[in-house]
Backbone atoms as SQL, in Angstrom:
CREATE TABLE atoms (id INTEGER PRIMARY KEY, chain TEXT, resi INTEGER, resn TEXT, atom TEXT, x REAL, y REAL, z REAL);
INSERT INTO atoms VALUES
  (1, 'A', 1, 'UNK', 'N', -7.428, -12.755, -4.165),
  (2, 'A', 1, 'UNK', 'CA', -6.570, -11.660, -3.748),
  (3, 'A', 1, 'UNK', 'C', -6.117, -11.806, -2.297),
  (4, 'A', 2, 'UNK', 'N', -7.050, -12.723, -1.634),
  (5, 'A', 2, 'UNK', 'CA', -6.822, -12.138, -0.190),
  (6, 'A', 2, 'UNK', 'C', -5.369, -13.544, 0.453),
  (7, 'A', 3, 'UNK', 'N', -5.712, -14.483, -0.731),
  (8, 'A', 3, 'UNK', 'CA', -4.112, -15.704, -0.638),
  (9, 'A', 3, 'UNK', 'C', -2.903, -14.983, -1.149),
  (10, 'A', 4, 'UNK', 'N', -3.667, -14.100, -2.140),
  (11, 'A', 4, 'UNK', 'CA', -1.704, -13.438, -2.514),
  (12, 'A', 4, 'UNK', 'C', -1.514, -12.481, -1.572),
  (13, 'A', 5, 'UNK', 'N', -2.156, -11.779, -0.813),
  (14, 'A', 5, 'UNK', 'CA', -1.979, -10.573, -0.099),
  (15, 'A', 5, 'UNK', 'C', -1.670, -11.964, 1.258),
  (16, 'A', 6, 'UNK', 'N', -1.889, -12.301, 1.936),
  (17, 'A', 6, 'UNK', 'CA', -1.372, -12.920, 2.849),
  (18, 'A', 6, 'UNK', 'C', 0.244, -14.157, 2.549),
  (19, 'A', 7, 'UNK', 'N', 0.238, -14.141, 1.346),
  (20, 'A', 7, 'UNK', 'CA', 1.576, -14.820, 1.130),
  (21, 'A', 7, 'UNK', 'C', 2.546, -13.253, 1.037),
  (22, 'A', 8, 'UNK', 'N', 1.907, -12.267, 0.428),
  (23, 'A', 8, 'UNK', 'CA', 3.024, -11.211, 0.649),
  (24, 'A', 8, 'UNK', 'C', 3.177, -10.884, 1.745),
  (25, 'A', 9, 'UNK', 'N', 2.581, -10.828, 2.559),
  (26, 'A', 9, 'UNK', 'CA', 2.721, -11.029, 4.263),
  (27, 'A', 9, 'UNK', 'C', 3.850, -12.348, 4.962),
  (28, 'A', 10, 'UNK', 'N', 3.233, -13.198, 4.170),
  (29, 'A', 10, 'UNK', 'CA', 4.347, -14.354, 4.787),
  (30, 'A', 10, 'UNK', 'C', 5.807, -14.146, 3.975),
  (31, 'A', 11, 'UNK', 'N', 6.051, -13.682, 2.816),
  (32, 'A', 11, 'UNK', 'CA', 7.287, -13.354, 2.466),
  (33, 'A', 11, 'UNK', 'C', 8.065, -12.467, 3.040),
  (34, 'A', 12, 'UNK', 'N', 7.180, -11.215, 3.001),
  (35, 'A', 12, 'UNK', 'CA', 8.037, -10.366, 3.859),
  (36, 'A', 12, 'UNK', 'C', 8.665, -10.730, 5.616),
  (37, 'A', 13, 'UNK', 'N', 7.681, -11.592, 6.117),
  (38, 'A', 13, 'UNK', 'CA', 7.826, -11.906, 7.514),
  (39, 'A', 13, 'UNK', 'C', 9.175, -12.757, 7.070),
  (40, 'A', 14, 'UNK', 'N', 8.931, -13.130, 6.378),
  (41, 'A', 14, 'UNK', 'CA', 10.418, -13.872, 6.038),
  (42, 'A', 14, 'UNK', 'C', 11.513, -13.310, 5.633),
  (43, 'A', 15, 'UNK', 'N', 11.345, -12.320, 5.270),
  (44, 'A', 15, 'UNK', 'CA', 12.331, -11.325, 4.701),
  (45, 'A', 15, 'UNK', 'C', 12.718, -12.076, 3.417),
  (46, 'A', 16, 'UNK', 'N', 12.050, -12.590, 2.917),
  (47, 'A', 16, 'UNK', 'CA', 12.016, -12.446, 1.029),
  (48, 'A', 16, 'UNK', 'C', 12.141, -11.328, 0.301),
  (49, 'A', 17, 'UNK', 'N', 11.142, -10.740, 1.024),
  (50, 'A', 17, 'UNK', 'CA', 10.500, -9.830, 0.026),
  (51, 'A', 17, 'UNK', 'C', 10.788, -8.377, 1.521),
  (52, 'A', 18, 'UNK', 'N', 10.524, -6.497, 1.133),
  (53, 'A', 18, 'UNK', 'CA', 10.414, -6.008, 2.062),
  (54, 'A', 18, 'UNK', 'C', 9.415, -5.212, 1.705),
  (55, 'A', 19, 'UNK', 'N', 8.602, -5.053, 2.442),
  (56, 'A', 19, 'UNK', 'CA', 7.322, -4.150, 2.584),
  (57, 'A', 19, 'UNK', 'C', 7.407, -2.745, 2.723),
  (58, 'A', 20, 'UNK', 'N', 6.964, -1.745, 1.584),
  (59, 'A', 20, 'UNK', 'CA', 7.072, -0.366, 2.526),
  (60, 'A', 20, 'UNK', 'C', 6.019, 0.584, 2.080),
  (61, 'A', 21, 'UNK', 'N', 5.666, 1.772, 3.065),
  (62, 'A', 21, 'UNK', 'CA', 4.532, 2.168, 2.595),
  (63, 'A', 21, 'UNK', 'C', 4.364, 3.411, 3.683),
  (64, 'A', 22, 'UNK', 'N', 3.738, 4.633, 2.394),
  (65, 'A', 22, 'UNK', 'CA', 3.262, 5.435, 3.493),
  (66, 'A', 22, 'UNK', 'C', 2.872, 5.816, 4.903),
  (67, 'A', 23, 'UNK', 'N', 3.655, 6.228, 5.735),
  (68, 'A', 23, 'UNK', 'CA', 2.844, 5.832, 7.381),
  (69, 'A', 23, 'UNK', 'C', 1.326, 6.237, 7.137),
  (70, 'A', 24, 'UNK', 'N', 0.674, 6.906, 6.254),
  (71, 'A', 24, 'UNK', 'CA', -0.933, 6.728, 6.243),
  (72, 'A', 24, 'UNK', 'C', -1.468, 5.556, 6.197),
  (73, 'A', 25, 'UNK', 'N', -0.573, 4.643, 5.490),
  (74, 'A', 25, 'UNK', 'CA', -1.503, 3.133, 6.055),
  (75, 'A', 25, 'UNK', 'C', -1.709, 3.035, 7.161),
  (76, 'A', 26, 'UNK', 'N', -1.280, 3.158, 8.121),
  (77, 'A', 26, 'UNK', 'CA', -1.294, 3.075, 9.427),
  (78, 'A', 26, 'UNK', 'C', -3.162, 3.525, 9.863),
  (79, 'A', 27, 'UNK', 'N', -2.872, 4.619, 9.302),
  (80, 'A', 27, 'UNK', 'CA', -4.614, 5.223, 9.414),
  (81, 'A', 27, 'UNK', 'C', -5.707, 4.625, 8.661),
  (82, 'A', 28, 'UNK', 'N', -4.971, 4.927, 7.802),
  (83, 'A', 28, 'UNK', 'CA', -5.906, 3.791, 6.751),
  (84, 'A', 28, 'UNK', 'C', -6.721, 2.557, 7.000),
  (85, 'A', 29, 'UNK', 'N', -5.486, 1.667, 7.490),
  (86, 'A', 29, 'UNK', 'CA', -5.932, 0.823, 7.748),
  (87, 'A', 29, 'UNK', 'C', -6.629, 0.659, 9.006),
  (88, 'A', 30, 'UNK', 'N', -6.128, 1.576, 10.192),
  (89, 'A', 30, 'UNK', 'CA', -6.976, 1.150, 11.405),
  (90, 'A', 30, 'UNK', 'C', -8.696, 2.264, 11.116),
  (91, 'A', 31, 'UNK', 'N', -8.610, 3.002, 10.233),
  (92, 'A', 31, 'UNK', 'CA', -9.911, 3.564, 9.815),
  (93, 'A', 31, 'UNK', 'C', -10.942, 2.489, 9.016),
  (94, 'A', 32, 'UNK', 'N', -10.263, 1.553, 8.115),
  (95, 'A', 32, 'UNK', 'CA', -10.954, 1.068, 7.289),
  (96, 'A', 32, 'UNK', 'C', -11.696, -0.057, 8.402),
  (97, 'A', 33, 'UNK', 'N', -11.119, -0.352, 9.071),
  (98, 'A', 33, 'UNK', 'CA', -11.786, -1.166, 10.245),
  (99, 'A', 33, 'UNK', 'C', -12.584, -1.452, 11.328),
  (100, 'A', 34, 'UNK', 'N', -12.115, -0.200, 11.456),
  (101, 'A', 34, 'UNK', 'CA', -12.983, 0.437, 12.583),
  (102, 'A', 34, 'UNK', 'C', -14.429, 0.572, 12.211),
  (103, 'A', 35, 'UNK', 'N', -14.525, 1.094, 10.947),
  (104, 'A', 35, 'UNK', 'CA', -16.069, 0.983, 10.044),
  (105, 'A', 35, 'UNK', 'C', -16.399, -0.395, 9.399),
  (106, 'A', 36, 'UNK', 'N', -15.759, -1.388, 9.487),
  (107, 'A', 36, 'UNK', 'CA', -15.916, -2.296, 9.275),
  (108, 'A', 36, 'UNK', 'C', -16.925, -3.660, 10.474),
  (109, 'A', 37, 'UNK', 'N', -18.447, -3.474, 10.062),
  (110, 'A', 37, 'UNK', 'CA', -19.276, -4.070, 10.741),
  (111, 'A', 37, 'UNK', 'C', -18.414, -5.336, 11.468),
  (112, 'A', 38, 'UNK', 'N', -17.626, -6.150, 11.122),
  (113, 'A', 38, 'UNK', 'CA', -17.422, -7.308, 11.978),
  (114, 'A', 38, 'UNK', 'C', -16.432, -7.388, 12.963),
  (115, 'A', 39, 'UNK', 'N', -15.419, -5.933, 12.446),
  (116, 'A', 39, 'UNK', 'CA', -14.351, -5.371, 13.977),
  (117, 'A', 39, 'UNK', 'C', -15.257, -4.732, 14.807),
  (118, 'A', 40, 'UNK', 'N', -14.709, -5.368, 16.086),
  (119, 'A', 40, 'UNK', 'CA', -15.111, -4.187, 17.219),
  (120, 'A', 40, 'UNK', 'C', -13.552, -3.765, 18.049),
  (121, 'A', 41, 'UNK', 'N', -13.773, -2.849, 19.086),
  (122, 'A', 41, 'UNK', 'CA', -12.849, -2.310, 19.523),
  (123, 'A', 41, 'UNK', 'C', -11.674, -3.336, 19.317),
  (124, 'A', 42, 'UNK', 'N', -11.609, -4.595, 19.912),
  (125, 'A', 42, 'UNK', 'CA', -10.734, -5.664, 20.557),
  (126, 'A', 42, 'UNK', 'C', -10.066, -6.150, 19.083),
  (127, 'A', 43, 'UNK', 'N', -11.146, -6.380, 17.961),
  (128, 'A', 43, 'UNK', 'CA', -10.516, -7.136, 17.342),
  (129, 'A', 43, 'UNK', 'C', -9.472, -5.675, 16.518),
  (130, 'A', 44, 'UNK', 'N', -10.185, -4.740, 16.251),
  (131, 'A', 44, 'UNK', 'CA', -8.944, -3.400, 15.397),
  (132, 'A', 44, 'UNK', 'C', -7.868, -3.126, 15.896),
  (133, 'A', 45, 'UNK', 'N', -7.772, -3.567, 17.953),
  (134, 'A', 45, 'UNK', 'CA', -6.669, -3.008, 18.203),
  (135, 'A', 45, 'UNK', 'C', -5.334, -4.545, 17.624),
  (136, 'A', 46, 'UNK', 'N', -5.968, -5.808, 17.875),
  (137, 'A', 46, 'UNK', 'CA', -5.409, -6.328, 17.597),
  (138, 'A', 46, 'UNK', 'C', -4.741, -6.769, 16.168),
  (139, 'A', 47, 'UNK', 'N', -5.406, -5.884, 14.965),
  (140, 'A', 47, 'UNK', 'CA', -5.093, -5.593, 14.143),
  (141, 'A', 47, 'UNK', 'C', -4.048, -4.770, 13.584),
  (142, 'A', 48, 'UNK', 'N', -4.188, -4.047, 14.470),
  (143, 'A', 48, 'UNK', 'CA', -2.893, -2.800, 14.543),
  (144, 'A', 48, 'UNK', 'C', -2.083, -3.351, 15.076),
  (145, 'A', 49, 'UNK', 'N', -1.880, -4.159, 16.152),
  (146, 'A', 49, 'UNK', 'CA', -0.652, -4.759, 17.117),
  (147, 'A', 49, 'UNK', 'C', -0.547, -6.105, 15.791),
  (148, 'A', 50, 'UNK', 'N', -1.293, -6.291, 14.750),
  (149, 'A', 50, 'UNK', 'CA', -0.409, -7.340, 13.864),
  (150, 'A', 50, 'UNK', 'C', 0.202, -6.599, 12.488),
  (151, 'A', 51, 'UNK', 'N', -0.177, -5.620, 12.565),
  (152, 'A', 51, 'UNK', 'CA', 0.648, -4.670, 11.553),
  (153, 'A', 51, 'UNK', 'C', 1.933, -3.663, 12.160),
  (154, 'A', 52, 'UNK', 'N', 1.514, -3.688, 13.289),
  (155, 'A', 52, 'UNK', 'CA', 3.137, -2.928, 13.689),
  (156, 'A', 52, 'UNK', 'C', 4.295, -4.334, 13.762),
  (157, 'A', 53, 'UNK', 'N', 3.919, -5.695, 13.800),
  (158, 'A', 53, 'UNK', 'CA', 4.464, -6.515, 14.664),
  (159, 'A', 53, 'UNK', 'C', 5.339, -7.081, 13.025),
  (160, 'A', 54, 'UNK', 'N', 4.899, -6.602, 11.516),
  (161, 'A', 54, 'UNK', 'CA', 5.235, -6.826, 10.113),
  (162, 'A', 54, 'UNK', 'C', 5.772, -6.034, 10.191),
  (163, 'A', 55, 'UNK', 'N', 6.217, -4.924, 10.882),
  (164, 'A', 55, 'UNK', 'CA', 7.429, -4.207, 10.729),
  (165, 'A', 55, 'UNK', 'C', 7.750, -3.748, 9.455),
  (166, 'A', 56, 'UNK', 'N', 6.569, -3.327, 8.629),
  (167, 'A', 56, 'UNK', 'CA', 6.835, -2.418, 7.580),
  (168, 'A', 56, 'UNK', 'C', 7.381, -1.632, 7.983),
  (169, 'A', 57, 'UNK', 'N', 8.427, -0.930, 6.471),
  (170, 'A', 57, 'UNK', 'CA', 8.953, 0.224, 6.587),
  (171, 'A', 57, 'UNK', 'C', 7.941, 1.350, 6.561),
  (172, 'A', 58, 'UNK', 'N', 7.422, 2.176, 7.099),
  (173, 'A', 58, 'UNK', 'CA', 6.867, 3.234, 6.762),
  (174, 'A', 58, 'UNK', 'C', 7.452, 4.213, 7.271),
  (175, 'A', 59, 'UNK', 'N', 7.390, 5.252, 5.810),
  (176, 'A', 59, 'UNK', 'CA', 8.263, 6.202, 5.256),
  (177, 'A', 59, 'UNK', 'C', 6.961, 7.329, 5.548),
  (178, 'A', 60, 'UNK', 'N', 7.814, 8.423, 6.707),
  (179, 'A', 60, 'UNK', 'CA', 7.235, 9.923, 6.902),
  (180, 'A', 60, 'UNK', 'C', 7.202, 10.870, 5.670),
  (181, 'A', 61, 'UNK', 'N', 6.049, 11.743, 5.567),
  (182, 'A', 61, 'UNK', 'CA', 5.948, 12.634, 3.951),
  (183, 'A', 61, 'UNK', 'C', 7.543, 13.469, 3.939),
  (184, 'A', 62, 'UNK', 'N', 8.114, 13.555, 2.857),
  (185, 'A', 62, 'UNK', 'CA', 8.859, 14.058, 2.166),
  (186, 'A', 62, 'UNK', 'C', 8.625, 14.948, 1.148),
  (187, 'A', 63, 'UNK', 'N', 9.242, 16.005, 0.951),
  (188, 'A', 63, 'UNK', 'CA', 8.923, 16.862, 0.021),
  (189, 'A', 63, 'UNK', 'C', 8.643, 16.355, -1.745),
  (190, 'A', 64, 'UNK', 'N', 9.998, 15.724, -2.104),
  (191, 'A', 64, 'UNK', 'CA', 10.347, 14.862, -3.242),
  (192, 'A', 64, 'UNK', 'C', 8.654, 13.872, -3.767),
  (193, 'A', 65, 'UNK', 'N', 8.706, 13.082, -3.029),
  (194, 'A', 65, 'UNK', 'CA', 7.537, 12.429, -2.692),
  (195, 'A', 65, 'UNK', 'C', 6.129, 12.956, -2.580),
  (196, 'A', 66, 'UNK', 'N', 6.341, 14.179, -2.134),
  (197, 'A', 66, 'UNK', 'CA', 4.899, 14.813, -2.133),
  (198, 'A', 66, 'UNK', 'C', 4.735, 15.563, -3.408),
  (199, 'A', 67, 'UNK', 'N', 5.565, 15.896, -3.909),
  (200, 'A', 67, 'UNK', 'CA', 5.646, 17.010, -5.514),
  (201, 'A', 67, 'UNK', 'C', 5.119, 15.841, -6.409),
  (202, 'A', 68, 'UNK', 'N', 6.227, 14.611, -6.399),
  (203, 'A', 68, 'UNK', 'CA', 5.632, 13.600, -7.715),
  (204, 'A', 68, 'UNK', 'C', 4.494, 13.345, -6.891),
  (205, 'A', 69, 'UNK', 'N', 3.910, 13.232, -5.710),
  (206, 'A', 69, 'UNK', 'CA', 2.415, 12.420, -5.931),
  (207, 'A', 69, 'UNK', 'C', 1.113, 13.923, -6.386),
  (208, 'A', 70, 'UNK', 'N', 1.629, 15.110, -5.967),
  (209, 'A', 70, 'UNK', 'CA', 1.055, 15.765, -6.560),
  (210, 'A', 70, 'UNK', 'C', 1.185, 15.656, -8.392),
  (211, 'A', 71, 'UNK', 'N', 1.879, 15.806, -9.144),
  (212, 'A', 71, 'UNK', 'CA', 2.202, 15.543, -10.468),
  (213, 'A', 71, 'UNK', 'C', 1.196, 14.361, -10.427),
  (214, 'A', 72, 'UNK', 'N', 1.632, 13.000, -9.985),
  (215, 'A', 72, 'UNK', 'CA', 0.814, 11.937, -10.731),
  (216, 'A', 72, 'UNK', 'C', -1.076, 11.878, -9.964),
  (217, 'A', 73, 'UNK', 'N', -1.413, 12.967, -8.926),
  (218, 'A', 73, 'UNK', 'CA', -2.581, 13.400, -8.728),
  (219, 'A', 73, 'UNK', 'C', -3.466, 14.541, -9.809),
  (220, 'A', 74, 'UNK', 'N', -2.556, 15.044, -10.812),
  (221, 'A', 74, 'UNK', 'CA', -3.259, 15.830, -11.586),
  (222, 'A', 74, 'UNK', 'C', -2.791, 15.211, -13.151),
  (223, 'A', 75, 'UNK', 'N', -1.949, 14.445, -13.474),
  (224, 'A', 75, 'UNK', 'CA', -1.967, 14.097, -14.557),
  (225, 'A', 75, 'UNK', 'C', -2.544, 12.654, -15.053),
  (226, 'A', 76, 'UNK', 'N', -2.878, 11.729, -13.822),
  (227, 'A', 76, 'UNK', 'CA', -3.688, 10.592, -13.881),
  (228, 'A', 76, 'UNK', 'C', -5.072, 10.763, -13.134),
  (229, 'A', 77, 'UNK', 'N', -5.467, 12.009, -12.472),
  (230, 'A', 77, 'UNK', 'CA', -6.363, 12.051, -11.995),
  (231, 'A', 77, 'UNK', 'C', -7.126, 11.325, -11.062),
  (232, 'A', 78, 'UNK', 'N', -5.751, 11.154, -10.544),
  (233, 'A', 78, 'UNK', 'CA', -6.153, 10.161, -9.228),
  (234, 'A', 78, 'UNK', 'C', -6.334, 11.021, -7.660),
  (235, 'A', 79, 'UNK', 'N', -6.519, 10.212, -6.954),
  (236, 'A', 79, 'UNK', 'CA', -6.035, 10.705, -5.638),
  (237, 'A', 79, 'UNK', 'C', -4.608, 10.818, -4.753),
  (238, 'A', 80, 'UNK', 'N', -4.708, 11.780, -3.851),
  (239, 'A', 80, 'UNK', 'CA', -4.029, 12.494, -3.374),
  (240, 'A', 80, 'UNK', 'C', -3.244, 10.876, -2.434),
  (241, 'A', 81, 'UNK', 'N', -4.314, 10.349, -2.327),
  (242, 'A', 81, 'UNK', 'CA', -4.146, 9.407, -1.049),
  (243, 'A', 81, 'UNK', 'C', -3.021, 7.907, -1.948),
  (244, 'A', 82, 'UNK', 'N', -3.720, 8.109, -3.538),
  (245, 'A', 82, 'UNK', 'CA', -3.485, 6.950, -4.217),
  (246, 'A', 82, 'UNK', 'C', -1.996, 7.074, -4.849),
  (247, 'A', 83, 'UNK', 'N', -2.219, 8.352, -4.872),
  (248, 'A', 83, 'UNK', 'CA', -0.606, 8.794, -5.378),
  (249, 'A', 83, 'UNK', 'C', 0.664, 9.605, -4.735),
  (250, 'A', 84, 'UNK', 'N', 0.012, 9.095, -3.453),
  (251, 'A', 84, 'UNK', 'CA', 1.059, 8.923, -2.433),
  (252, 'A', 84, 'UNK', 'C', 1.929, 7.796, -2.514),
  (253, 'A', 85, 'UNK', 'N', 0.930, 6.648, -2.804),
  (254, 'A', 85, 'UNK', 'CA', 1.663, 4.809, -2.490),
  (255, 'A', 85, 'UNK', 'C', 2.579, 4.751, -3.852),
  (256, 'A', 86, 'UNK', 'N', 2.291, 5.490, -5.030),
  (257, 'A', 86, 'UNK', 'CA', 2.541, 5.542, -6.104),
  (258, 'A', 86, 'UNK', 'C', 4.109, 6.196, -6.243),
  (259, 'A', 87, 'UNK', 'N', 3.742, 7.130, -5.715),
  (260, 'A', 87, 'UNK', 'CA', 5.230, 7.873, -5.939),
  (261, 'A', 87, 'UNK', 'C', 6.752, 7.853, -4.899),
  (262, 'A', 88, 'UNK', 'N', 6.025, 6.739, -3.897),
  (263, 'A', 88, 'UNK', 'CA', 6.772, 6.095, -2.796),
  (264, 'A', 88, 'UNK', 'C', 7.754, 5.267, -3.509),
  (265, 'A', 89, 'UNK', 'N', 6.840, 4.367, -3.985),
  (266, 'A', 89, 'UNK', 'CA', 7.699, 3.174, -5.199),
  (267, 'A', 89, 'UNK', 'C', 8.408, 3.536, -6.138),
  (268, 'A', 90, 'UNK', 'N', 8.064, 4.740, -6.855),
  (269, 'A', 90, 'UNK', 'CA', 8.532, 5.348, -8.079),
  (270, 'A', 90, 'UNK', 'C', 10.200, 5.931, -7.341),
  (271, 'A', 91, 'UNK', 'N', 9.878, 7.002, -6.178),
  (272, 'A', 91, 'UNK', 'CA', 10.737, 7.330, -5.158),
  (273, 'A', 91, 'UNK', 'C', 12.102, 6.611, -4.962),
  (274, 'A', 92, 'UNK', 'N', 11.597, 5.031, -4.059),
  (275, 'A', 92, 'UNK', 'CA', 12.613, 4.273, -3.881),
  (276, 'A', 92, 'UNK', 'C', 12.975, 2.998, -5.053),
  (277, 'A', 93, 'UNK', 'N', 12.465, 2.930, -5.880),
  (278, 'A', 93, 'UNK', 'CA', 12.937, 2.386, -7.422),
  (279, 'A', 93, 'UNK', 'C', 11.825, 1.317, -7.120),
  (280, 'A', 94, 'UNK', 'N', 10.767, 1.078, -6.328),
  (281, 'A', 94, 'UNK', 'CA', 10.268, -0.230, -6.201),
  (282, 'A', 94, 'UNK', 'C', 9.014, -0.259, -6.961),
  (283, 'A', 95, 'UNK', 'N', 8.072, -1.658, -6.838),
  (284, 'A', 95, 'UNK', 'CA', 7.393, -1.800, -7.392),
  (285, 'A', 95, 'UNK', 'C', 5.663, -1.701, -6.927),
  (286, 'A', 96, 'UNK', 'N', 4.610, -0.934, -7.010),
  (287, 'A', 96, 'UNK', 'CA', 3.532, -0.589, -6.261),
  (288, 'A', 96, 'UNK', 'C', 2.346, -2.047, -7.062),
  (289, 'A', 97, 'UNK', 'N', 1.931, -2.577, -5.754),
  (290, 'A', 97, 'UNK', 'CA', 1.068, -3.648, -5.619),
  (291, 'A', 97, 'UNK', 'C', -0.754, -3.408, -5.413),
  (292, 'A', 98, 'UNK', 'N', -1.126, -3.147, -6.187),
  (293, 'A', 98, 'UNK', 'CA', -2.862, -2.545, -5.948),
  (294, 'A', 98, 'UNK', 'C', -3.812, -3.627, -5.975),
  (295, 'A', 99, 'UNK', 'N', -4.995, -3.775, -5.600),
  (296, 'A', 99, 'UNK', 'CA', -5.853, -4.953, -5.709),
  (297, 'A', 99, 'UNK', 'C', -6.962, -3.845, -6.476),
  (298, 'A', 100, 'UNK', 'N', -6.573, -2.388, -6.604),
  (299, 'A', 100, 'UNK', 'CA', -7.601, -1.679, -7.037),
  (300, 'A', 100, 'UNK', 'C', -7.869, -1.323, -8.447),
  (301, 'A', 101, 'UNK', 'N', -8.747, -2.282, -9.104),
  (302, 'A', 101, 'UNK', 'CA', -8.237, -2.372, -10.405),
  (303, 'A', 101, 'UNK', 'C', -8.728, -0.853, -11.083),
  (304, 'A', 102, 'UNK', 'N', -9.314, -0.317, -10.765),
  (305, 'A', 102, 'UNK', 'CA', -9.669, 1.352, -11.500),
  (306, 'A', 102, 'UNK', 'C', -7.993, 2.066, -11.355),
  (307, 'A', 103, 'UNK', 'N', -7.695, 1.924, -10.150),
  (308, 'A', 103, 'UNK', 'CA', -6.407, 2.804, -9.856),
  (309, 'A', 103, 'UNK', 'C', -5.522, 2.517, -11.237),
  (310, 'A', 104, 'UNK', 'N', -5.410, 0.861, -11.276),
  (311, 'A', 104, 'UNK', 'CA', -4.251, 0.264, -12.075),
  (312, 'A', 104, 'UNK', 'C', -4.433, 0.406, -13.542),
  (313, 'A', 105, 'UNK', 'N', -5.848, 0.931, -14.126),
  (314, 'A', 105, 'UNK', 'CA', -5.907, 0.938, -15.453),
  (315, 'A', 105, 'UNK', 'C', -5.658, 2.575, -15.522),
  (316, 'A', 106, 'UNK', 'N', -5.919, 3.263, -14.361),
  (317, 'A', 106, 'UNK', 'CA', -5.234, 4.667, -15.028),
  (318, 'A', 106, 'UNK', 'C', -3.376, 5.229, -14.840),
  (319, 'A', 107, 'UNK', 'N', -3.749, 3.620, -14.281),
  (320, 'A', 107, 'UNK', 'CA', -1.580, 4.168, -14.035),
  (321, 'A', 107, 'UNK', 'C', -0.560, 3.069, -14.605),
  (322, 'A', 108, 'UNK', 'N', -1.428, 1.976, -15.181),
  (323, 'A', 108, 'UNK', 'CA', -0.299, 1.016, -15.607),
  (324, 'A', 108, 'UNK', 'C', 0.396, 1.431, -16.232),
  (325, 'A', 109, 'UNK', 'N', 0.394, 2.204, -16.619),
  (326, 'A', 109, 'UNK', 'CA', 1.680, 3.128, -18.230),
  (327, 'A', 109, 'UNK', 'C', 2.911, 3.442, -17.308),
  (328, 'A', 110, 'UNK', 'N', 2.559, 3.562, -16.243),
  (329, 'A', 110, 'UNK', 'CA', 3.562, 3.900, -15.525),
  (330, 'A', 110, 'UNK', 'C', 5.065, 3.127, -15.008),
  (331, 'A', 111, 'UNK', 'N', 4.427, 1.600, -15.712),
  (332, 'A', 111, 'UNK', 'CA', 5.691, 0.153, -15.495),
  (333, 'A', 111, 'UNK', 'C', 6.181, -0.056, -14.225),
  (334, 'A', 112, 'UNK', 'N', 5.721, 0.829, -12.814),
  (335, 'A', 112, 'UNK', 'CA', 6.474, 0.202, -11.647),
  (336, 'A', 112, 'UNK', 'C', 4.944, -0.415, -11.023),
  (337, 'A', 113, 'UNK', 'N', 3.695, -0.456, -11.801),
  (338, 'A', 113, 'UNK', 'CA', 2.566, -1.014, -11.246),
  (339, 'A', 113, 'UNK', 'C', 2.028, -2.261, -11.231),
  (340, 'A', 114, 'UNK', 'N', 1.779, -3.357, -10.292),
  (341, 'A', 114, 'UNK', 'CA', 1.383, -4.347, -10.483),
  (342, 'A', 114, 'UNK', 'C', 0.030, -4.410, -9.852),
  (343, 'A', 115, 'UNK', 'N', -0.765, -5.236, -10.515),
  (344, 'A', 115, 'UNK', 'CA', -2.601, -5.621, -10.232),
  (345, 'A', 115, 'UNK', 'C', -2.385, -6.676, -9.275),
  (346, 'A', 116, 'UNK', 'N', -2.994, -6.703, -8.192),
  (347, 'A', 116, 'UNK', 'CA', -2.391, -8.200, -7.098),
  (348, 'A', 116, 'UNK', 'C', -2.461, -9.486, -7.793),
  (349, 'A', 117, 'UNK', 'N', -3.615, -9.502, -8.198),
  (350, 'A', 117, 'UNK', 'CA', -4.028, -10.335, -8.690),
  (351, 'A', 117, 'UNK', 'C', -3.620, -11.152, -9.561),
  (352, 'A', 118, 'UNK', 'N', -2.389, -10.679, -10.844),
  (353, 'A', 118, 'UNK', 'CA', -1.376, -10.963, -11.488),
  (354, 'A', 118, 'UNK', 'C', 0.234, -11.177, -10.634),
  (355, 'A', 119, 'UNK', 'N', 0.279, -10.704, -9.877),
  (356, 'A', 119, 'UNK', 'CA', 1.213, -11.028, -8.777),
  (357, 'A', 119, 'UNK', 'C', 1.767, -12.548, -8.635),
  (358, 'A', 120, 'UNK', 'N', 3.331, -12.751, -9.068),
  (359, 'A', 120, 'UNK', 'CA', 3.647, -14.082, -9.566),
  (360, 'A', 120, 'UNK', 'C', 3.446, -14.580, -7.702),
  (361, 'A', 121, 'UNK', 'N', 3.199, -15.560, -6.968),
  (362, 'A', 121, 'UNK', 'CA', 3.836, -15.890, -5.408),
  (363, 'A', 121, 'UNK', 'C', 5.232, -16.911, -5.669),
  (364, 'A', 122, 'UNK', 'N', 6.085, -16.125, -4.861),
  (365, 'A', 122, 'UNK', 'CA', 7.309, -16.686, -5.104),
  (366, 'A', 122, 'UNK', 'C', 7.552, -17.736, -4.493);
């Protein structure tokens, strides 16, 4: 997972492909790190200065966006957090990329979901 997730990194840097995503990644990700035994201060900030520097699009909450991720938070019984990324894609016609395979078996019905792991690299 972690070669296809870094080639989707190198595509998009290339502008192959375009990246977009809740500005909660932003938190997300500098949270998931921060608790992460082998970051310390130096290496998370520089983590964040390599995710602003990918120039994802990240898209501020919207009403539209917040109604369907509520809908697909009570009818797949997911999270609030999970069906945010979900209804972003659904939103702008695109396609949502998970490495989380629980998420993906309660939403594949949904056809804009891909498992990373099945992820063709272009």
């Amino acid at each position: 997972d972690v070669n296809i997730a870094s080639s989707l990194r190198v595509q998009h840097m290339n502008r192959n492909i375009f990246l977009v995503a809740p500005d909660i990644l932003v938190y997300e990700v500098t949270n998931a790190l921060a608790y992460n035994p082998l970051f310390n201060k130096d290496k998370v900030n520089m983590a964040i200065l390599s995710l602003y520097e990918m120039d994802i699009k990240l898209v501020e909450p919207y009403i539209g966006i917040l109604f369907e991720s509520s809908k697909l938070h009570f009818s797949k019984n997911i999270t609030i957090y999970d069906s945010i990324y979900i209804a972003l894609a659904k939103y702008i016609n695109a396609q949502y990329i998970t490495a989380d395979k629980k998420l993906f078996e309660k939403v594949k019905d949904l056809g804009n979901i891909i498992l990373l792991e099945n992820y063709n690299i272009v």
